[in-house]
Each structure stands twice: as C-alpha cells, then as structure tokens.
C-alpha positions in Angstrom: 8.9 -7.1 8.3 5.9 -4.9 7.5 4.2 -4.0 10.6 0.7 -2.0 8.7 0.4 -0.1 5.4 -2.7 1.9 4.9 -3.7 3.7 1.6 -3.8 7.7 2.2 -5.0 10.4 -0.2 -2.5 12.6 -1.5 -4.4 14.9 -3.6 -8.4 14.5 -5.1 -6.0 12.3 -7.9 -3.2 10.6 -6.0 -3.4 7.8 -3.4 -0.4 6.7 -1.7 0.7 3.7 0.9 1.8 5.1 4.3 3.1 2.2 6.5 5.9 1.1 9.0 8.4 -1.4 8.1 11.2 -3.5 10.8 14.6 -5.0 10.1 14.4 -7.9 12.7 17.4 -8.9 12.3 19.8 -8.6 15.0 23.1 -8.0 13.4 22.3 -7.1 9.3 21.9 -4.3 7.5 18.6 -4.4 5.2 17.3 -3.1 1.9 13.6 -3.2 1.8 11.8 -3.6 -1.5 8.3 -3.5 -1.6 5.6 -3.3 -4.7 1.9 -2.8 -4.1 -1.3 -3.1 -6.7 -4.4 -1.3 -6.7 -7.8 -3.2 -7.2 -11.0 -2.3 -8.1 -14.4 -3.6 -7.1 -13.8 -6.7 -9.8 -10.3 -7.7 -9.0 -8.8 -6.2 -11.7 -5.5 -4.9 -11.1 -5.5 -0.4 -12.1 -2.7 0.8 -10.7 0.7 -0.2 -9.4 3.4 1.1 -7.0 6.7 0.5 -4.9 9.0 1.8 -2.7 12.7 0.7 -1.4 13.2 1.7 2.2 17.1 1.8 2.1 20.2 1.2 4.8 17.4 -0.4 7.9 19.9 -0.7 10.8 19.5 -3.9 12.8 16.2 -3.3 15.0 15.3 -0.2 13.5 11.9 1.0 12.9 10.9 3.3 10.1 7.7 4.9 8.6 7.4 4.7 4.7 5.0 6.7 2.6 4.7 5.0 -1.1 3.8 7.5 -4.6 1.0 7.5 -6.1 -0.6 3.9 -8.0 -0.4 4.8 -11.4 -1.5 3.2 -14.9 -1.4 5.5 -17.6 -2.4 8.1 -15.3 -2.5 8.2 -11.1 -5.1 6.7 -9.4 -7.4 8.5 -6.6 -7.9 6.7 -3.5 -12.3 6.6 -4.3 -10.9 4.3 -7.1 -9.4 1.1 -5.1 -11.8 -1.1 -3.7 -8.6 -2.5 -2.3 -4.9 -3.0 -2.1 -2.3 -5.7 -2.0 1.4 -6.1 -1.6 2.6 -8.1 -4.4 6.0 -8.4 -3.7 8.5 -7.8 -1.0 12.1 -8.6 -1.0 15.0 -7.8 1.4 18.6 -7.2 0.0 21.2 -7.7 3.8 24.2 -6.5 3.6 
C-alpha cells in the first residue's frame, strides 16, 4: 500500500517522487513495483518514471525516493502541473 508520494526537486532539471510505501500483509514477503507519469497543464503525459521497492518484510514501512521523469530529456519539477501513479503491482514471495 502507498501511504503518500510527493514530487521533490532534485536539481533546477530533475523532479523526483519521494513517498512511503507498506507491505500489509501479515505473513508475505513483497516486491513493490510502482510507475508514475508526469502531466502538464493540458493532460498530456511529458515524462515517465518508476521505482521497485524490493524484499518489504511483512508490516514493514519504508520511504522510497523515485529518479527523475524523463522523455527525451528529464523533466524539472516547474514543468508538471501534476502527477499520477499509473501502475502499481506487488510480486509476494
């Protein structure tokens, strides 16, 4: 479960998504794949990223921090209007 994602700057070029993610499972061990896209003030999709938060013990907590959005070049945080996950997927073993 994603508990909050955020975008933060990473450089006057680079925004990245900072964010805490749960395993609420009580007894599985979880891979955590998620995949973000930038928007700007149309819609229009500029920039993608994604992150897989590996080995999440059962319960545990952990802070993620996602590269930069990128699409041909990376994308500064003054150019997303807005942000979306666009996918998220958990591998238990």
């Amino acid at each position: 479960m994603i508990q909050n994602e955020t975008l933060v700057p990473f450089s006057s070029n680079s925004c990245h998504v900072r964010g805490t993610a749960q395993n609420i499972t009580a007894d599985k061990t979880v891979d955590l794949k998620m995949q973000w896209q930038a928007l700007d003030e149309s819609g229009k999709v500029i920039g993608t990223t994604g992150l897989t938060v590996s080995d999440m013990a059962p319960g545990e907590v952990r802070t993620f921090e996602a590269s930069g959005f990128i699409k041909d070049r990376l994308i500064p945080c003054s150019s997303i209007s807005t942000f979306q996950r666009s996918a998220t997927t958990a591998a238990v073993h």
